[in-house]
BABAGU-493712 format. One line per 5 residues: for each residue x negated, y, z negated of C-alpha. Coordinates in nm, 4 decimals, always signed. Example, Ala and Ser with C-alpha at 12.3 -4.5 7.8 and 13.67 -1.06 7.14 Angstrom:
% residues 2
-1.2300,-0.4500,-0.7800 ~ -1.3670,-0.1060,-0.7140 $
END
This chain:
% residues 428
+2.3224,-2.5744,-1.1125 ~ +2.4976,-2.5478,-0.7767 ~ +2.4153,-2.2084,-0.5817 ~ +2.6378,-2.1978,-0.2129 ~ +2.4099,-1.9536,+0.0095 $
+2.6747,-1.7664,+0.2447 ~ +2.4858,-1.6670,+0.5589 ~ +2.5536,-1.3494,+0.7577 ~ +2.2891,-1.3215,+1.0700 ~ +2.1903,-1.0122,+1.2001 $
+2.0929,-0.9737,+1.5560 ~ +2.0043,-0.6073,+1.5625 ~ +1.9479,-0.2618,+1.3382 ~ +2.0352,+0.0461,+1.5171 ~ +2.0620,+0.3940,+1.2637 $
+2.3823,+0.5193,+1.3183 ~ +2.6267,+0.7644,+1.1102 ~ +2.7974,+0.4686,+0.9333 ~ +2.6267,+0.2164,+0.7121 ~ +2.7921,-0.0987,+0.7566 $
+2.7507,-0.5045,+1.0215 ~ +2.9469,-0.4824,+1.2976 ~ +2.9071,-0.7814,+1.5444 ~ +2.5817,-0.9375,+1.3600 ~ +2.4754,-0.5647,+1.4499 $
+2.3338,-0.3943,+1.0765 ~ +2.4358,-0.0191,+1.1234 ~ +2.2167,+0.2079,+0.9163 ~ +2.2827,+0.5826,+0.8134 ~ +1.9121,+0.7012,+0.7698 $
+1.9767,+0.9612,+0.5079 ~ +2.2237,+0.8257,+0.3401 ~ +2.0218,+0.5726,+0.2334 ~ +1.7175,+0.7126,+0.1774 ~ +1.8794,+0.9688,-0.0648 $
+2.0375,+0.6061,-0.2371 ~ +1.7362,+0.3984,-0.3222 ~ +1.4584,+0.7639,-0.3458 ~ +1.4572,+0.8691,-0.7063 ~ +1.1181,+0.8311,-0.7910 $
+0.8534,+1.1525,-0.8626 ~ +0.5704,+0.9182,-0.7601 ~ +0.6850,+0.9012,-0.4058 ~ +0.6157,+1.2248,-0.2127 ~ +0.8231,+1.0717,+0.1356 $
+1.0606,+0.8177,+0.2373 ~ +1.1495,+0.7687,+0.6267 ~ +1.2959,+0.3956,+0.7969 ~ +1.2051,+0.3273,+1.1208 ~ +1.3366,-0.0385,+1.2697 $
+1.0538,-0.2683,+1.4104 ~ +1.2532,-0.5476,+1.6729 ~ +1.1020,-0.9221,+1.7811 ~ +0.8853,-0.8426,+2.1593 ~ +0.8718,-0.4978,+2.0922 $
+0.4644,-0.3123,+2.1328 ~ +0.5217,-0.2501,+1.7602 ~ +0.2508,-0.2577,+1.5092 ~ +0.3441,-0.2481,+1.0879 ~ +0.0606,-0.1684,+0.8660 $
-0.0329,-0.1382,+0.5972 ~ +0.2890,-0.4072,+0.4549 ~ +0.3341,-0.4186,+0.1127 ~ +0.6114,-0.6429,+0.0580 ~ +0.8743,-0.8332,+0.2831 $
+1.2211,-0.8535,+0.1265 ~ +1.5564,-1.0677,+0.2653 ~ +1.8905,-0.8574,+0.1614 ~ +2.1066,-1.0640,-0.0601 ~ +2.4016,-1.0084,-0.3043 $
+2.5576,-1.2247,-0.5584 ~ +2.9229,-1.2418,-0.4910 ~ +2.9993,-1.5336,-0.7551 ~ +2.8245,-1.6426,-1.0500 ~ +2.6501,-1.4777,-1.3241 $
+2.3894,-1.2489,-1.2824 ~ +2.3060,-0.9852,-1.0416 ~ +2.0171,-1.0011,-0.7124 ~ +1.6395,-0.9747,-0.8598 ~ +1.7621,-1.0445,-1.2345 $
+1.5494,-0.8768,-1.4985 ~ +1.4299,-0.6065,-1.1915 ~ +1.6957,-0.4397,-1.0505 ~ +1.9999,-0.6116,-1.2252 ~ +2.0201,-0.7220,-1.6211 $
+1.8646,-1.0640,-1.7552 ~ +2.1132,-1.3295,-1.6517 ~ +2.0450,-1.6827,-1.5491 ~ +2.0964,-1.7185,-1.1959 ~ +2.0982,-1.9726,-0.9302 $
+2.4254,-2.0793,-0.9633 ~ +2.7862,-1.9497,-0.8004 ~ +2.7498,-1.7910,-0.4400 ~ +2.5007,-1.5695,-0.3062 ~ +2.5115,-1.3615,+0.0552 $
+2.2139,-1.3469,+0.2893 ~ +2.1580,-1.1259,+0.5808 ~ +1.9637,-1.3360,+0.7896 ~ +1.7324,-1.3018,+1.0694 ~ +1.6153,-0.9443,+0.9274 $
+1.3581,-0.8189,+0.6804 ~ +1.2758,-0.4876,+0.4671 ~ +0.9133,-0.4407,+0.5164 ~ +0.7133,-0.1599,+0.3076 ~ +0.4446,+0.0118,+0.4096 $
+0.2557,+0.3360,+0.3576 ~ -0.0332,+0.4524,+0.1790 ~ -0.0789,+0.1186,+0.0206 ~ -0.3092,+0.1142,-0.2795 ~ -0.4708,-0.2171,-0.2483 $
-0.7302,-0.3696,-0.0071 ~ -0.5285,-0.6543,+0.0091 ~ -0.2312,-0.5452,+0.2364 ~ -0.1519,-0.7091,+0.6214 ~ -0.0521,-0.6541,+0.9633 $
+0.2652,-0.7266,+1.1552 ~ +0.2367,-0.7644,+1.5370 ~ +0.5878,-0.7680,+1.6855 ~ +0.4345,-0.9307,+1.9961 ~ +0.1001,-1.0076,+2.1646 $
-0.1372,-1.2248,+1.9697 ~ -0.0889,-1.1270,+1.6744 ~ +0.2985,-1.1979,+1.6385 ~ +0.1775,-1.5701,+1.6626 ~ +0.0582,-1.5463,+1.3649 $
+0.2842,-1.4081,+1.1504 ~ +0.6678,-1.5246,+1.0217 ~ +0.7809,-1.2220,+1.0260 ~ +0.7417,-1.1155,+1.4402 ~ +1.0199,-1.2961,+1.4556 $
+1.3222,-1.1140,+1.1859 ~ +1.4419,-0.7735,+1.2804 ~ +1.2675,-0.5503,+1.0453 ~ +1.4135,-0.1765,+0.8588 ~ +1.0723,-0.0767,+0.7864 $
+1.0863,+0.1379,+0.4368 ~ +0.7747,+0.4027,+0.5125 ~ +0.7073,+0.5299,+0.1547 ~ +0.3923,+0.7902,+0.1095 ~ +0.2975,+0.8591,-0.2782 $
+0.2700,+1.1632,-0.4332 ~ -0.0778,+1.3889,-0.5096 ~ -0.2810,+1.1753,-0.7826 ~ -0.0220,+0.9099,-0.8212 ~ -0.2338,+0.6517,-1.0107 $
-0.2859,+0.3362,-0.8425 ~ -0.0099,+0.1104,-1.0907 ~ +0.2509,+0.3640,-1.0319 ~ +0.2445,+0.3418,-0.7253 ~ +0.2092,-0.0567,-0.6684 $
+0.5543,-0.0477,-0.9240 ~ +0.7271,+0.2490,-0.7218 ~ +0.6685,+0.1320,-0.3698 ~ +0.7711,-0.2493,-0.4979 ~ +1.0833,-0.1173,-0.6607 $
+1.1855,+0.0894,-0.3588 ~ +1.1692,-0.1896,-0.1301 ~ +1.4117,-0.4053,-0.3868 ~ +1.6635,-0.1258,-0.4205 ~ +1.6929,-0.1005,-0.0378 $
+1.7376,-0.4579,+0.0172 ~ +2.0104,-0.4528,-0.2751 ~ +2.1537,-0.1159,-0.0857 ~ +2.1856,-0.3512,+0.2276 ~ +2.2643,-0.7028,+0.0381 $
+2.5569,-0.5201,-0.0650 ~ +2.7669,-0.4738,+0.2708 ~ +2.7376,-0.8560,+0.2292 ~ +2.9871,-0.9108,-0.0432 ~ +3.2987,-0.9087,+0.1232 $
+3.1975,-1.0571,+0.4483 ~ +3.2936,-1.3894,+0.5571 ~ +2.9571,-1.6581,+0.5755 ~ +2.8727,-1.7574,+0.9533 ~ +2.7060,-2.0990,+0.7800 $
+2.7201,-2.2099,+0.4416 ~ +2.4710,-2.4424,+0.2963 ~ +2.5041,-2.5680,-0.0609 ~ +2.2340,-2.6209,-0.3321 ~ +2.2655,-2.8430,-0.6335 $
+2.0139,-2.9769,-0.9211 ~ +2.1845,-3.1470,-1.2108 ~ +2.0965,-3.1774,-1.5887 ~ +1.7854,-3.3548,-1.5824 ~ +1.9829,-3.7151,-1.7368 $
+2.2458,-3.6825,-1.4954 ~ +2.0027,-3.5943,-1.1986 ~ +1.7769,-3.9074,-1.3129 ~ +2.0871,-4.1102,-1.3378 ~ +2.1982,-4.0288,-0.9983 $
+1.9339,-4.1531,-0.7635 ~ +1.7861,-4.4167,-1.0263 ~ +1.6148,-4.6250,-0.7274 ~ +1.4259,-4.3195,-0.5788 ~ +1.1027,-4.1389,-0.6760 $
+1.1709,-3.8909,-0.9067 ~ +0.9637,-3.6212,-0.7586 ~ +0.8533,-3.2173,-0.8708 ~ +0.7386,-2.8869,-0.7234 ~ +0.4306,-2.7199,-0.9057 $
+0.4899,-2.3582,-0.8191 ~ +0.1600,-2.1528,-0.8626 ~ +0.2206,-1.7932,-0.8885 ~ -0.0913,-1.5394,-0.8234 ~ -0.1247,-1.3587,-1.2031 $
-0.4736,-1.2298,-1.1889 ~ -0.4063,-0.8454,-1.2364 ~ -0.5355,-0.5827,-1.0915 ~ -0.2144,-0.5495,-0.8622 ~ -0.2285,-0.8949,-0.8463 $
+0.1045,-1.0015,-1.0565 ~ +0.3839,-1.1945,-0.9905 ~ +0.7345,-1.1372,-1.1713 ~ +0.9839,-1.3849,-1.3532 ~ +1.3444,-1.2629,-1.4609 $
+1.1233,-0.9201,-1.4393 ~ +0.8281,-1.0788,-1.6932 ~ +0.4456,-1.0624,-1.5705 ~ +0.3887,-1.4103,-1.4984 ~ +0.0474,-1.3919,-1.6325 $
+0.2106,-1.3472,-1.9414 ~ +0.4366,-1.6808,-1.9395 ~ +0.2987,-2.0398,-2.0311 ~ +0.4623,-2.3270,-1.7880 ~ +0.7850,-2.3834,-1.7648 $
+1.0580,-2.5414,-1.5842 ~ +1.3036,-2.3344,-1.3807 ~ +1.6003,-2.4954,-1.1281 ~ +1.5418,-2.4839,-0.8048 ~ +1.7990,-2.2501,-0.7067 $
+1.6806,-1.9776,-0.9760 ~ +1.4072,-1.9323,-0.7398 ~ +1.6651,-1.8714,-0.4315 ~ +1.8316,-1.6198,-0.5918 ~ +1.5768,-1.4099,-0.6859 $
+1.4169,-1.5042,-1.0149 ~ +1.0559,-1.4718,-0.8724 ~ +0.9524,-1.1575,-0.7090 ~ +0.6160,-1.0613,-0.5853 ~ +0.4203,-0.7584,-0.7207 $
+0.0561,-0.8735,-0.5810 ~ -0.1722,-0.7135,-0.3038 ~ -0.3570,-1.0423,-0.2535 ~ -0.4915,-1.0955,+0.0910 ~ -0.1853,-1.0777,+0.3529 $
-0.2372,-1.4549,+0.5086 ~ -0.1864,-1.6519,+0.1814 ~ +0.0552,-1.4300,+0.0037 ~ +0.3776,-1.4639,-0.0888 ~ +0.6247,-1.2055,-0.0421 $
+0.9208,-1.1733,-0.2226 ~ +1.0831,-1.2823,+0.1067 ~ +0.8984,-1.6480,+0.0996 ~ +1.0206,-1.6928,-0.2780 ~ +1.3568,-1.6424,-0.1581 $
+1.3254,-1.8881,+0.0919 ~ +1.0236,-2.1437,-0.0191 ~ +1.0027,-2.3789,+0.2146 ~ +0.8395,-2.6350,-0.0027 ~ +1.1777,-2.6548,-0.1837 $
+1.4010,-2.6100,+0.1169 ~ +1.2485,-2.9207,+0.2493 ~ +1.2445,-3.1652,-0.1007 ~ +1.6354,-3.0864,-0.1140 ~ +1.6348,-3.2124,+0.2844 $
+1.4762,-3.5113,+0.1501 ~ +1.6689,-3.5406,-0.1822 ~ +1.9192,-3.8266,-0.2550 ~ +1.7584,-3.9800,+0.0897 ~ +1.4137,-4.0465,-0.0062 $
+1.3366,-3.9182,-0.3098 ~ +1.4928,-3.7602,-0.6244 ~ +1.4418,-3.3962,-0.6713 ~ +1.4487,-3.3040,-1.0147 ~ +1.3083,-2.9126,-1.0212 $
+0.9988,-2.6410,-1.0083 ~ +0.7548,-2.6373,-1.2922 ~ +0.6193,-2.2708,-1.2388 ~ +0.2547,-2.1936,-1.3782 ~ +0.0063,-1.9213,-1.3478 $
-0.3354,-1.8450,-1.2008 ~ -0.5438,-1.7070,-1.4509 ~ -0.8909,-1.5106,-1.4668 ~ -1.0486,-1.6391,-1.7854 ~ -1.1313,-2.0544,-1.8271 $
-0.9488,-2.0832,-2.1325 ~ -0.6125,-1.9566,-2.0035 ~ -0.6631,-2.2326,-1.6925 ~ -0.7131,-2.5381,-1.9269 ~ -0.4126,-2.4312,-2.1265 $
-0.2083,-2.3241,-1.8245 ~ -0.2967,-2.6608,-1.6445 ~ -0.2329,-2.8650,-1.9864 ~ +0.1012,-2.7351,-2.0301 ~ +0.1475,-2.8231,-1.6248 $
+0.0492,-3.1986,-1.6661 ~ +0.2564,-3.2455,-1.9508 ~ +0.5634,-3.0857,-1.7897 ~ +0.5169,-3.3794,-1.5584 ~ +0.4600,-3.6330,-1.7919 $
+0.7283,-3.5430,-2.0026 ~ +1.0280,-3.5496,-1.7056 ~ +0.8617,-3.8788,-1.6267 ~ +0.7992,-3.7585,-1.2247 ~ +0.6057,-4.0021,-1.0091 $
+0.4841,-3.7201,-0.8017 ~ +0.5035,-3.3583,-0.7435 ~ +0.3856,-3.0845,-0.4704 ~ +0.1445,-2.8279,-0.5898 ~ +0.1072,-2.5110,-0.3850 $
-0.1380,-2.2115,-0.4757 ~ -0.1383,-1.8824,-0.4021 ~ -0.4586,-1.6718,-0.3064 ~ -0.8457,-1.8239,-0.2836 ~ -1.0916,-1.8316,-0.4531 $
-1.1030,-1.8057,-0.8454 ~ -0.7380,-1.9732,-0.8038 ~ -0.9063,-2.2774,-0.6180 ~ -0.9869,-2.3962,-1.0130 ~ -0.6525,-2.3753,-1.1245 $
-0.5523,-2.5807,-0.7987 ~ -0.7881,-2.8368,-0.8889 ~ -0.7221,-2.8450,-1.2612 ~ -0.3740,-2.8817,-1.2244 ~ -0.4286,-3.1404,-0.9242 $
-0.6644,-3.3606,-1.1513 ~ -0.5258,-3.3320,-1.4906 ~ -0.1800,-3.4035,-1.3074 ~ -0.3058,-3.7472,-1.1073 ~ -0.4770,-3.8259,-1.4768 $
-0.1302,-3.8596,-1.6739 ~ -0.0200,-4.0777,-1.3446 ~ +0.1780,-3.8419,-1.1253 ~ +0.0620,-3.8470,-0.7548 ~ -0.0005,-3.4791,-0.6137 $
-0.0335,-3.3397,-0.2695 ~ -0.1974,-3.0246,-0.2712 ~ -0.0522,-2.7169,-0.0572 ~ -0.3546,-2.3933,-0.0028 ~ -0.5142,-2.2678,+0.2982 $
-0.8633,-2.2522,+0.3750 ~ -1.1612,-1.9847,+0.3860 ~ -1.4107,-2.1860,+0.5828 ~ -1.6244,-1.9612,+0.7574 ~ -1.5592,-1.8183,+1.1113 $
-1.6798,-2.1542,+1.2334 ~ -1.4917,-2.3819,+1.0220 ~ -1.8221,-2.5394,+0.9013 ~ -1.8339,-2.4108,+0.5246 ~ -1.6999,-2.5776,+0.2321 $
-1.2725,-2.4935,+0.2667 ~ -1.2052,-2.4287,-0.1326 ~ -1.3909,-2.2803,-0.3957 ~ -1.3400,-2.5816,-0.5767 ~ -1.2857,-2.9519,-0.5556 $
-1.2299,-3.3102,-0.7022 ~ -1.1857,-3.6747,-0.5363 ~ -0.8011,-3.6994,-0.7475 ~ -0.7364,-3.4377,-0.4733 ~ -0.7001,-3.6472,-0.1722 $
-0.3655,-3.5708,-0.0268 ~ -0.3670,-3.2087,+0.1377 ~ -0.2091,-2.9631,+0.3502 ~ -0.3476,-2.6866,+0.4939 ~ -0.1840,-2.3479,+0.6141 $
-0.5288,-2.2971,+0.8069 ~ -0.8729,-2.1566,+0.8056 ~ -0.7941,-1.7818,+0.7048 ~ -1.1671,-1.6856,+0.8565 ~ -1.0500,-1.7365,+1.2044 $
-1.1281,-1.4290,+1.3694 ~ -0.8935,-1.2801,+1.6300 ~ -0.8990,-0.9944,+1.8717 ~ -0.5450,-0.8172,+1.8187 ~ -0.4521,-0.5890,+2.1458 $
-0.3503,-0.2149,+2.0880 ~ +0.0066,-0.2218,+2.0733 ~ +0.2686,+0.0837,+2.2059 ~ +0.3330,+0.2257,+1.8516 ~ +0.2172,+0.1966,+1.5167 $
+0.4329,+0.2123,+1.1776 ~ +0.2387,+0.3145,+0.8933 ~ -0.1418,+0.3770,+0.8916 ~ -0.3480,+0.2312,+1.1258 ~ -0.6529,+0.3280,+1.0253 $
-0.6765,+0.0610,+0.6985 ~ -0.7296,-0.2315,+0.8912 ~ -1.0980,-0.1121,+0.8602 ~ -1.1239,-0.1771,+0.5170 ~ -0.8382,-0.4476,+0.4466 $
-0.9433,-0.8003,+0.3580 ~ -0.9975,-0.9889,+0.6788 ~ -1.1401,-0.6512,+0.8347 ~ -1.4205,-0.4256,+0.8384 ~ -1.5732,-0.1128,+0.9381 $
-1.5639,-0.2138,+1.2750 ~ -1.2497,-0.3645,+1.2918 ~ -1.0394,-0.0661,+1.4733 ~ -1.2081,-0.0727,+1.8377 ~ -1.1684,+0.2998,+2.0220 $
-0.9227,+0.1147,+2.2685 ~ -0.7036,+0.0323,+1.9703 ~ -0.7218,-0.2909,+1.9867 ~ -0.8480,-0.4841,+1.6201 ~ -1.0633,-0.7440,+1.5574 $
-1.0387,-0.8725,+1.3004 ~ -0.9661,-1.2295,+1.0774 ~ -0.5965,-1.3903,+1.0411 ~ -0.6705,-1.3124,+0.6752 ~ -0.5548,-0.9609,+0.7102 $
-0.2139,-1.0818,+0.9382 ~ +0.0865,-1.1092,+0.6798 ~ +0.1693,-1.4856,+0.5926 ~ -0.0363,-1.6490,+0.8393 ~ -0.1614,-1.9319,+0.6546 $
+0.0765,-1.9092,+0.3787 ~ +0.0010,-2.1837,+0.1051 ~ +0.4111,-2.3257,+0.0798 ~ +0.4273,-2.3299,+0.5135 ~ +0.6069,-2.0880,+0.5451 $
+0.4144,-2.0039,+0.8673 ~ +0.2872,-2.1728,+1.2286 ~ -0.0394,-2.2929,+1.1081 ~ -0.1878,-2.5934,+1.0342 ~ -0.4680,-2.8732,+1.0661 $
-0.5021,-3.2741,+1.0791 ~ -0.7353,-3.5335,+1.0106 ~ -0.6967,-3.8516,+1.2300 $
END
């Protein structure tokens, strides 16, 4: 498949009476598109506000983070199986707006949900201090229950990054930058001389609002399997999950994985990329062995000599990390291993759940337990008053000052487990 991604970078969001880019500027008519993407009786309000890099801007509760795109050529349609019908995508030409992001937030239903600083402390931790963000403030209605409104608020935030994907479409691209991973014979056959090398894509599938969706499938409900690359890019893989903020993966960091970014960099130079194996993380023992069987023979069976495995979450997922990590190095395919860490405020405790000597080559996102003192901040979008009982916080977390304390656990993608974020650690 060969997927061109057409960027259009956006330097600014200002509301205005006109929806439309103007100068890298993204125009927005409030109400007009509120009344677009709002048809849902579970949601009681919907209001955008605009949230700028520097700016004394707090978001909490976030949901999701979601980068507008369009397919202009191709088959298929943006978030396939979600918001459009059940084509195979990744190939043809997609638009991006760049340099923005729609963040939701709101009543959130989980425990689970983070914090982005737009400055101060806090926006060093966090990806997403630097996009301009349309924040999508989305309040559920009286006895919503707790499912409807995880699938409401997730499906508003796609329709109003497909609402703004779509002025896209007949724009010209400030950069193009093409993407292409051939049938696996000819993609063998092209770089015979390098390492023929694999991504291990671990999606968080643990219910409980902790799901990830494939072509608009439950993951938890998939065995391993092999997708291309640029299926991923175009929106095959969207998340649904209210893990903890620092280690999850927005639909925003599926759309733009680093982890594959990077082995196309390298591919055809130093090693031969041949595509993402996607598994699950699963609750119950028996579902990991056969989740990290299927994995290891995947990788046996496209003959790679090594692949990258990232996680997502901590914890009970540490096991299927380490299964698929040692059954993986046991059919002769070297790993490296992508998580964070939960190591104690100190750094002193034992970093995963789980562990094996077959996992000797790591990277870390960081030590999630690092606790931080977050300064009050001008404004606040959303609801403040959950960082008290969000993971990473506690009932002491919101100081009378309005300043937080609290761990980088509860600060959106700051030690997100494929790097997309600032943090890291090494052993010399």
């Amino acid at each position: 498949m060969r997927l061109e991604i057409g960027k259009i970078f956006i330097k600014d969001i200002q509301f205005g009476d006109v929806t439309k880019i103007e100068n890298g500027v993204l125009f927005v008519n409030k109400e007009e598109m509120i009344n677009t993407i709002w048809d849902d009786e579970h949601i009681a309000s919907v209001d955008l506000d605009i949230a700028r890099p520097g700016e004394s801007v707090r978001i909490t509760p976030v949901k999701d983070v979601i980068e507008p795109r369009v397919k202009v050529e191709g088959n298929g349609g943006i978030f396939p199986g979600v918001l459009s019908k059940v084509d195979t995508v990744g190939e043809g030409r997609t638009h991006v707006l760049k340099g923005m992001a729609v963040v939701t937030t709101g009543k959130v239903v989980g425990f689970q949900e983070g914090i982005i600083d737009m400055t101060g402390l806090g926006a060093e931790y966090t990806p997403f201090s630097k996009t301009v963000n349309l924040v999508l403030i989305a309040e559920p209605a009286e006895g919503v229950k707790q499912h409807d409104h995880e699938k409401s608020l997730r499906f508003l935030g796609f329709k109003a990054a497909r609402y703004l994907g779509e002025l896209a479409r007949d724009m010209q691209a400030e950069e193009v930058q093409t993407f292409e991973t051939k049938p696996l014979l000819e993609q063998i056959a092209q770089y015979p001389e390098l390492p023929k090398v694999g991504y291990v894509y671990m999606l968080q599938t643990q219910g409980l609002l902790h799901d990830t969706y494939v072509y608009g499938v439950d993951a938890k409900q998939i065995v391993p399997t092999l997708l291309y690359p640029t299926e991923v890019m175009d929106g095959a893989i969207v998340s649904g999950n209210c893990v903890s903020a620092c280690d999850k993966n927005p639909t925003y960091v599926h759309l733009n994985n680093g982890v594959i970014e990077e082995l196309y960099a390298q591919h055809g130079k130093s090693i031969n990329f041949l595509g993402v194996i996607i598994t699950n993380e699963n609750v119950y023992l028996a579902d990991k062995e056969r989740s990290s069987n299927w994995t290891s023979k995947l990788c046996k069976y496209l003959g790679l000599d090594a692949v990258i495995v990232s996680q997502e979450g901590f914890g009970n997922p540490d096991t299927d990390l380490i299964m698929n990590c040692k059954k993986i190095e046991t059919v002769g395919v070297k790993t490296v291993i992508v998580t964070d860490e939960y190591a104690g405020r100190d750094g002193a405790s034992q970093s995963l759940a789980d562990a094996d000597a077959k996992a000797d080559a790591v990277v870390t996102g960081g030590n999630a337990n690092q606790y931080v003192v977050l300064p009050k901040l001008d404004r606040v979008i959303g609801h403040v008053e959950f960082v008290n009982i969000i993971a990473g916080g506690n009932e002491h977390s919101l100081r009378e000052d309005g300043s937080i304390e609290i761990e980088i656990q509860a600060i959106t993608g700051a030690t997100n487990e494929t790097g997309f974020g600032f943090l890291t650690a090494k052993t010399f």
